[in-house]
Backbone as numpy.savetxt, mean C-alpha at the origin, in Angstrom:
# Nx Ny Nz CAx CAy CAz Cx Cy Cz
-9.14 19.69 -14.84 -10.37 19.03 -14.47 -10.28 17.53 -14.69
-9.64 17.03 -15.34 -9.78 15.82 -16.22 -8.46 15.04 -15.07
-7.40 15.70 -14.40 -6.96 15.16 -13.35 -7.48 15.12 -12.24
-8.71 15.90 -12.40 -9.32 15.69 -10.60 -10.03 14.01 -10.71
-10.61 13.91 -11.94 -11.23 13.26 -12.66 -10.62 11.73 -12.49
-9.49 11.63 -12.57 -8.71 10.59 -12.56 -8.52 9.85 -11.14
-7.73 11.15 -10.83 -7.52 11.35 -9.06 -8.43 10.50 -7.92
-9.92 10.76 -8.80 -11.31 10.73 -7.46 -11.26 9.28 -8.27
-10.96 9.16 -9.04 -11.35 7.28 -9.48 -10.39 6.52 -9.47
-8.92 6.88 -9.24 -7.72 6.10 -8.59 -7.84 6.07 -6.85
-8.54 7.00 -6.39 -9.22 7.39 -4.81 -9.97 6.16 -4.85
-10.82 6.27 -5.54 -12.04 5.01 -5.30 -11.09 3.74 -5.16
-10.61 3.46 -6.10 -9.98 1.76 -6.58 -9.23 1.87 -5.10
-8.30 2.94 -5.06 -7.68 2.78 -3.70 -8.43 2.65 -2.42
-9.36 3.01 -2.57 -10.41 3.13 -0.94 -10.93 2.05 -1.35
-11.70 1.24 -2.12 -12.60 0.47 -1.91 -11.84 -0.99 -1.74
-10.49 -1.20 -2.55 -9.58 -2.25 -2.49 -8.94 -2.42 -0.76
-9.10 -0.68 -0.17 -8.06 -0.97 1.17 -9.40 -1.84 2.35
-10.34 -1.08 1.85 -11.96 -1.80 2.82 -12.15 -3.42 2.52
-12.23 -4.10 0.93 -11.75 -4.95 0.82 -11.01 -6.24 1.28
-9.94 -5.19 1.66 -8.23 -5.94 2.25 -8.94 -6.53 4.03
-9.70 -5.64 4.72 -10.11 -5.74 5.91 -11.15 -6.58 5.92
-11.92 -6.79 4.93 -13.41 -6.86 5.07 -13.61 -8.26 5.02
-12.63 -8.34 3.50 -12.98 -10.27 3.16 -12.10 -11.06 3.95
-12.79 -12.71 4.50 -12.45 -13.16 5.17 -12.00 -14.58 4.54
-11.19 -14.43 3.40 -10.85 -15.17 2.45 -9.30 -14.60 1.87
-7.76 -15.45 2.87 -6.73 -14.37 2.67 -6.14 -14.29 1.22
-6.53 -15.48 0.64 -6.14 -14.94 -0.77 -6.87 -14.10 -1.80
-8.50 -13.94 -1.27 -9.06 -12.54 -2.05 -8.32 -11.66 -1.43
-8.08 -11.34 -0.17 -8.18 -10.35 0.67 -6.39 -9.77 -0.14
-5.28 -10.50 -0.51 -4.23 -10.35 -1.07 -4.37 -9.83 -2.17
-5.29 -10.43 -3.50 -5.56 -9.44 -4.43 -6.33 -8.37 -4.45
-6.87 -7.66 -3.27 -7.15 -6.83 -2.91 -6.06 -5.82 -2.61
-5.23 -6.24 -1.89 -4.22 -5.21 -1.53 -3.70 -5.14 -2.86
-3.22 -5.64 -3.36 -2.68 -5.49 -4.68 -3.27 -4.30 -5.92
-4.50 -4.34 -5.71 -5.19 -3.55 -6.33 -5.10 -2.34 -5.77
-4.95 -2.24 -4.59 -4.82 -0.96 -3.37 -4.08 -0.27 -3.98
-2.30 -1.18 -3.76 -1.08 -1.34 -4.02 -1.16 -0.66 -5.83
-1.63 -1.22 -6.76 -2.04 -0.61 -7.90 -2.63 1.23 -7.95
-3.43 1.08 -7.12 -4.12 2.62 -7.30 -3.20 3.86 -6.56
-2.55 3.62 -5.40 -1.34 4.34 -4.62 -0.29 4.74 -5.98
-0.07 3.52 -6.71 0.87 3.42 -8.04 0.63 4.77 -8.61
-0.99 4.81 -9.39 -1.43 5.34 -10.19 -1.46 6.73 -9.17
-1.62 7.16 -8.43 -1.46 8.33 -7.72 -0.35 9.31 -7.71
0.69 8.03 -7.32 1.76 8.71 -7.38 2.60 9.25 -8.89
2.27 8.57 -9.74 2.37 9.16 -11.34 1.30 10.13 -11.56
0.26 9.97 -11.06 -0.91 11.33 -11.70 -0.10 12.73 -10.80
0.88 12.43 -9.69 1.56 13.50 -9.10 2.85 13.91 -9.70
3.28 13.33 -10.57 4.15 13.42 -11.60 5.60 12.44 -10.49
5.45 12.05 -9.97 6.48 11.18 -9.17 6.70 10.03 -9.71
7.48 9.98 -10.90 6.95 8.27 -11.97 8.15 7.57 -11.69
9.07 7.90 -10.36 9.91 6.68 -9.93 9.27 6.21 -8.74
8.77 7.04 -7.98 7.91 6.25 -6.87 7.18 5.51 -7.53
6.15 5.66 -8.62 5.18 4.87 -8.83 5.47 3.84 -9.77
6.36 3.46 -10.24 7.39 2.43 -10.42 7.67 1.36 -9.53
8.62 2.16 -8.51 8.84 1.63 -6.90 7.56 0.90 -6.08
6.49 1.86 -6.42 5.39 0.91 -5.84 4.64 -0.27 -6.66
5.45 -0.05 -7.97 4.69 -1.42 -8.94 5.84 -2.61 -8.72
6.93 -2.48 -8.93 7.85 -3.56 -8.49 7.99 -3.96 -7.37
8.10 -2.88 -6.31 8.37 -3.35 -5.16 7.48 -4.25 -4.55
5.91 -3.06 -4.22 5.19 -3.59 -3.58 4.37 -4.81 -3.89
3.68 -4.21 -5.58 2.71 -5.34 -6.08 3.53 -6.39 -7.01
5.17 -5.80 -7.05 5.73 -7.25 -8.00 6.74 -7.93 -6.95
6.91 -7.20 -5.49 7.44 -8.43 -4.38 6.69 -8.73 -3.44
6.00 -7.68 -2.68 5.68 -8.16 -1.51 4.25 -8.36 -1.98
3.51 -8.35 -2.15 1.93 -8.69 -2.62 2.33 -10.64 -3.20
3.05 -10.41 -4.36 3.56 -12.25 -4.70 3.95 -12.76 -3.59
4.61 -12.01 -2.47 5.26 -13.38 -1.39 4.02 -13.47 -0.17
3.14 -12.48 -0.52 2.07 -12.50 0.84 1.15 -13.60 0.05
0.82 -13.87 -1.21 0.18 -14.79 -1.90 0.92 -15.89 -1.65
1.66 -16.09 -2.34 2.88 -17.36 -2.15 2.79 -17.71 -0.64
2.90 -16.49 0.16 2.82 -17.76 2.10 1.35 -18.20 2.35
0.49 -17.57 1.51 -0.89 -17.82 1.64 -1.27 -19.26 0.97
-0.95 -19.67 -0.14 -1.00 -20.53 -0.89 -0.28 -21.59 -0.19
0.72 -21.61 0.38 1.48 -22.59 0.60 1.45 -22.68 2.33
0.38 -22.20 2.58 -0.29 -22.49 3.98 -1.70 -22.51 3.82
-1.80 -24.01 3.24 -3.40 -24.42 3.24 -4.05 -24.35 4.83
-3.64 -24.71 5.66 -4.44 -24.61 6.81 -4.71 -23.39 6.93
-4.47 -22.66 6.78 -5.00 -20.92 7.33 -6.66 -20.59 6.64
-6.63 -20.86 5.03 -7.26 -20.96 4.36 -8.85 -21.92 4.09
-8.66 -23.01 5.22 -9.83 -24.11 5.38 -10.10 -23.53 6.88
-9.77 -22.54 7.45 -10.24 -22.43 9.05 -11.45 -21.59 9.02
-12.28 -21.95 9.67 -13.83 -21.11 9.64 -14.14 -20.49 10.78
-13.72 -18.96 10.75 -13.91 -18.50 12.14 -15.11 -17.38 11.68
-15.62 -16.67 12.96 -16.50 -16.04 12.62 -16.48 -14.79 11.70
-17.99 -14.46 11.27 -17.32 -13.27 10.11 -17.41 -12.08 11.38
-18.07 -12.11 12.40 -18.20 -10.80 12.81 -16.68 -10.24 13.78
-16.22 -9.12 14.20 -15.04 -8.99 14.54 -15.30 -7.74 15.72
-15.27 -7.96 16.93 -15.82 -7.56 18.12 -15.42 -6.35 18.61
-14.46 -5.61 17.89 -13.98 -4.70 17.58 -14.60 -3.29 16.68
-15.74 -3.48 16.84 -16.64 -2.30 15.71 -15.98 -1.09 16.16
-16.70 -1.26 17.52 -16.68 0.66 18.35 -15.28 1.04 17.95
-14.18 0.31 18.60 -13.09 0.87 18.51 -12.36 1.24 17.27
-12.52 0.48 16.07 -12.55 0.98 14.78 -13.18 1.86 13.99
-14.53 1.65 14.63 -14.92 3.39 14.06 -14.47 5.03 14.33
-14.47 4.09 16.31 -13.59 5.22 16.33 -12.23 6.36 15.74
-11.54 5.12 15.87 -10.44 5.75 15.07 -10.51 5.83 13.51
-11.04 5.05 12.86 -11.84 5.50 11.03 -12.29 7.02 11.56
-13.23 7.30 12.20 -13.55 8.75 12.46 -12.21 9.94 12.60
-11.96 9.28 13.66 -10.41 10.26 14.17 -9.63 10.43 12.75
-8.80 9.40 12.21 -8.20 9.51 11.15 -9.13 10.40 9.94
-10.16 10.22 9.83 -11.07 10.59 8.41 -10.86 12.26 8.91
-11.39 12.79 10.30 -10.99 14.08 10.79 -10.36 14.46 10.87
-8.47 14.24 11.12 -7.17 14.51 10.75 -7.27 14.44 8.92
-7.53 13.87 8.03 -7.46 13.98 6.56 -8.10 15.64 6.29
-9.17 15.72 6.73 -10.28 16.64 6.48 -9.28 18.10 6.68
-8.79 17.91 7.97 -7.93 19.25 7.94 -7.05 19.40 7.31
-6.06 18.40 6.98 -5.24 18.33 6.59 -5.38 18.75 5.24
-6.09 18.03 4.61 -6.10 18.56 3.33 -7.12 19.80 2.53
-8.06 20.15 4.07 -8.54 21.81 4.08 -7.60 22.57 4.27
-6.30 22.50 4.49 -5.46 23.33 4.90 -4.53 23.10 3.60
-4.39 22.30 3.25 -3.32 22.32 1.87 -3.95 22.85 0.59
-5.51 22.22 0.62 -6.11 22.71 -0.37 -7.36 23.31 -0.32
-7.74 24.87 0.18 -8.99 25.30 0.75 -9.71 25.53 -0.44
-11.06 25.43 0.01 -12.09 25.94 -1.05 -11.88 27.23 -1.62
-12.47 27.14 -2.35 -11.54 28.80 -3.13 -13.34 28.96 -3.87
-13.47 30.05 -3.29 -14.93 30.71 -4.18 -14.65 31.14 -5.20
-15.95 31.14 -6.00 -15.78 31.99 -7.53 -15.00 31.22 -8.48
-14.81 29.60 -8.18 -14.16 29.22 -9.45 -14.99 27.87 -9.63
-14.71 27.16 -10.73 -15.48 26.10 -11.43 -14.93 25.04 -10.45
-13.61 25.14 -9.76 -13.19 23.66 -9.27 -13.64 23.49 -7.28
-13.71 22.52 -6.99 -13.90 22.56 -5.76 -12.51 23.00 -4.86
-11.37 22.50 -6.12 -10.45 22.34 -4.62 -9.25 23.55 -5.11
-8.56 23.96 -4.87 -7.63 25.39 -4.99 -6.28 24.44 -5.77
-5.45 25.44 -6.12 -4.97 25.22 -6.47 -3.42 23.98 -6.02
-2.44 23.59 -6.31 -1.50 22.72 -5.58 -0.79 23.46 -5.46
-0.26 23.69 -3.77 1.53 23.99 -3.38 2.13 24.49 -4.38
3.05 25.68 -4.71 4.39 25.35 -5.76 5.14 25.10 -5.02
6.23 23.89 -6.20 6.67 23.11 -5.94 8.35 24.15 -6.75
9.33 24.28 -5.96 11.05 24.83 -6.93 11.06 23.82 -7.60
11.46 24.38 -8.80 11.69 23.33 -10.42 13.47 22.51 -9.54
14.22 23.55 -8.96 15.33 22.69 -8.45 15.10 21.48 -7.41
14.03 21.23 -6.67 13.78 20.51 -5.66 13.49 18.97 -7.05
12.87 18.90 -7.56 12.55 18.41 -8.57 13.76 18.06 -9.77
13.93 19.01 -10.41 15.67 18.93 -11.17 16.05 17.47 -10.63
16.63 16.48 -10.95 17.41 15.33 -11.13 17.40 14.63 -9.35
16.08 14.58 -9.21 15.36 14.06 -7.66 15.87 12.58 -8.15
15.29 12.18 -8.79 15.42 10.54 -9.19 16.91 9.67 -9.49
18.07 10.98 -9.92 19.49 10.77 -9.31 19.90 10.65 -8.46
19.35 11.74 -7.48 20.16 12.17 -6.12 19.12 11.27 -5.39
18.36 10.30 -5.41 17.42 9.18 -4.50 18.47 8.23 -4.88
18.89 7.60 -6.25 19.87 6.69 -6.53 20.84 6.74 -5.86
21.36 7.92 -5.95 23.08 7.90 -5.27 22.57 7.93 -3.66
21.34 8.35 -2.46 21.43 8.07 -1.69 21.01 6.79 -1.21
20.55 6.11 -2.13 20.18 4.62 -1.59 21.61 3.72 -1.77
22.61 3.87 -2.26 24.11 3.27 -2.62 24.79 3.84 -1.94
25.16 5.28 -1.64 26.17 6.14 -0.70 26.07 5.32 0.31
27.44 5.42 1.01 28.03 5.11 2.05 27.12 5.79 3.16
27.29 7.16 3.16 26.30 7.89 4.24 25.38 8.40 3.86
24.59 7.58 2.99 22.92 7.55 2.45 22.18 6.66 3.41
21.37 6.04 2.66 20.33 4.99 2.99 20.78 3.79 2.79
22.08 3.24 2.70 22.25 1.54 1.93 22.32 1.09 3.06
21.72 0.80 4.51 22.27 0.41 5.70 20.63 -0.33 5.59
19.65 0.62 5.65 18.36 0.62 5.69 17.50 -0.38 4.32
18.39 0.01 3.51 17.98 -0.81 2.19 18.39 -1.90 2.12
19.40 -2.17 2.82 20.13 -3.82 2.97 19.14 -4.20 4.02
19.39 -3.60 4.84 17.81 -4.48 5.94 16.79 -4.95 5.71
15.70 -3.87 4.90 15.06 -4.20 4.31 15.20 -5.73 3.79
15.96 -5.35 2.84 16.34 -6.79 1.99 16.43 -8.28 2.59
17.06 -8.29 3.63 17.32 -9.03 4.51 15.85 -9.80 5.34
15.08 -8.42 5.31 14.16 -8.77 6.00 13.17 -9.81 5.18
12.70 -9.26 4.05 12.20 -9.94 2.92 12.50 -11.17 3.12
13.88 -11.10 2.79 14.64 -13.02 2.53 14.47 -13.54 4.19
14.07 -13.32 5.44 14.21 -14.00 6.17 12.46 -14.30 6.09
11.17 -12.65 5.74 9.93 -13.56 5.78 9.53 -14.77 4.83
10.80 -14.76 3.68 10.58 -15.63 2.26 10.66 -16.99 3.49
11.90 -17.25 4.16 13.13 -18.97 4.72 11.70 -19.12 5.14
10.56 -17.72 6.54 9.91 -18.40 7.61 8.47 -18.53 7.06
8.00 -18.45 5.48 6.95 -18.87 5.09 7.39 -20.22 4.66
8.30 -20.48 4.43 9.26 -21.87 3.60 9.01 -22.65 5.28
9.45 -22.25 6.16 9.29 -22.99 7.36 7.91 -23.66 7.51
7.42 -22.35 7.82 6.07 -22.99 8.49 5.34 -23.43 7.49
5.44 -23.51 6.21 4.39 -24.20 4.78 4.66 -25.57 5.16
6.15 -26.01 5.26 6.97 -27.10 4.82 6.05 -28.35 5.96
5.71 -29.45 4.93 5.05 -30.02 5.71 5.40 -31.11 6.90
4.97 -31.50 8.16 5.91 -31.94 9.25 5.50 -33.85 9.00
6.10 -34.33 9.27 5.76 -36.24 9.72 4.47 -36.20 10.20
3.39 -36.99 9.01 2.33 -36.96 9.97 1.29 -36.17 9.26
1.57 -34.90 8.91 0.49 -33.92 8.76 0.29 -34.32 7.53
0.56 -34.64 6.34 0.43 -34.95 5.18 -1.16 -35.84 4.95
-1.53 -36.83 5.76 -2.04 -37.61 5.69 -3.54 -36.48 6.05
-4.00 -35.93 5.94 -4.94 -34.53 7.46 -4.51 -33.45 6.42
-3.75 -32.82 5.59 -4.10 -32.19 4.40 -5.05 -32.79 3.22
């Protein structure tokens, strides 16, 4: 009970931080917002007992990419002084699909986890999970992110990719002849 408990209030921080991320029209709140998102996904994935993912999502996401989406934010004052409107003309079509998606969840997770009568909890019990699927997961992810015919092709890209959005926030921050004077 006391993990559903957790669950529905790492749910919240995560839902209300991702509405947040969309909502405010201010990109450096709107960054520590994701971050907080980025935080509660964390906490999810450890309340699922997965405590290298949720690791992975504290370094990776909220200790690289959340700092460099701040960092291009910061170091692109013009984005930040522009006053466009708050309203975004796009309602219908976003509700729409908020609906669609919220109705794909609904089954999805009526089907993984159905109501179960006659007991104190709302939601049934979780999947079993083979203790071997589990057994030394967090090894055999290591050795396929380094193997030759693993994932290191994909993980170098990655990487790559990072360091090229790091050069093209360094680009476009960097200030030109001229503009200095108009900051």
């Amino acid at each position: 009970m006391s993990q559903q408990i957790v669950f529905f209030i790492l749910a919240a921080i995560t839902l209300t931080s991702a509405i947040a991320v969309v909502a405010l029209r201010n990109l450096f709140h709107a960054a520590l917002a994701l971050m907080a998102s980025f935080l509660g996904v964390a906490g999810i994935y450890i309340l699922l007992e997965a405590g290298f993912l949720g690791m992975a999502q504290l370094l990776v996401y909220i200790g690289a990419i959340s700092i460099l989406i701040i960092f291009a934010v910061m170091m692109t004052r013009r984005m930040m002084q522009t006053r466009e409107t708050p309203f975004n003309s796009q309602v219908v079509a976003a509700l729409i699909g908020t609906l669609l998606s919220f109705a794909v969840l609904v089954v999805v997770i009526g089907q993984l986890y159905p109501l179960v009568p006659g007991t104190d909890t709302m939601l049934g019990s979780a999947p079993a999970v083979d203790p071997a699927i589990i057994e030394n997961s967090t090894a055999r992810m290591g050795l396929s992110f380094v193997s030759a015919d693993g994932y290191v092709l994909p993980f170098e890209a990655a990487s790559v990719l990072l360091l090229a959005a790091l050069v093209g926030s360094i680009i476009i921050a960097w200030p030109r002849s001229g503009e200095e004077e108009n900051l």
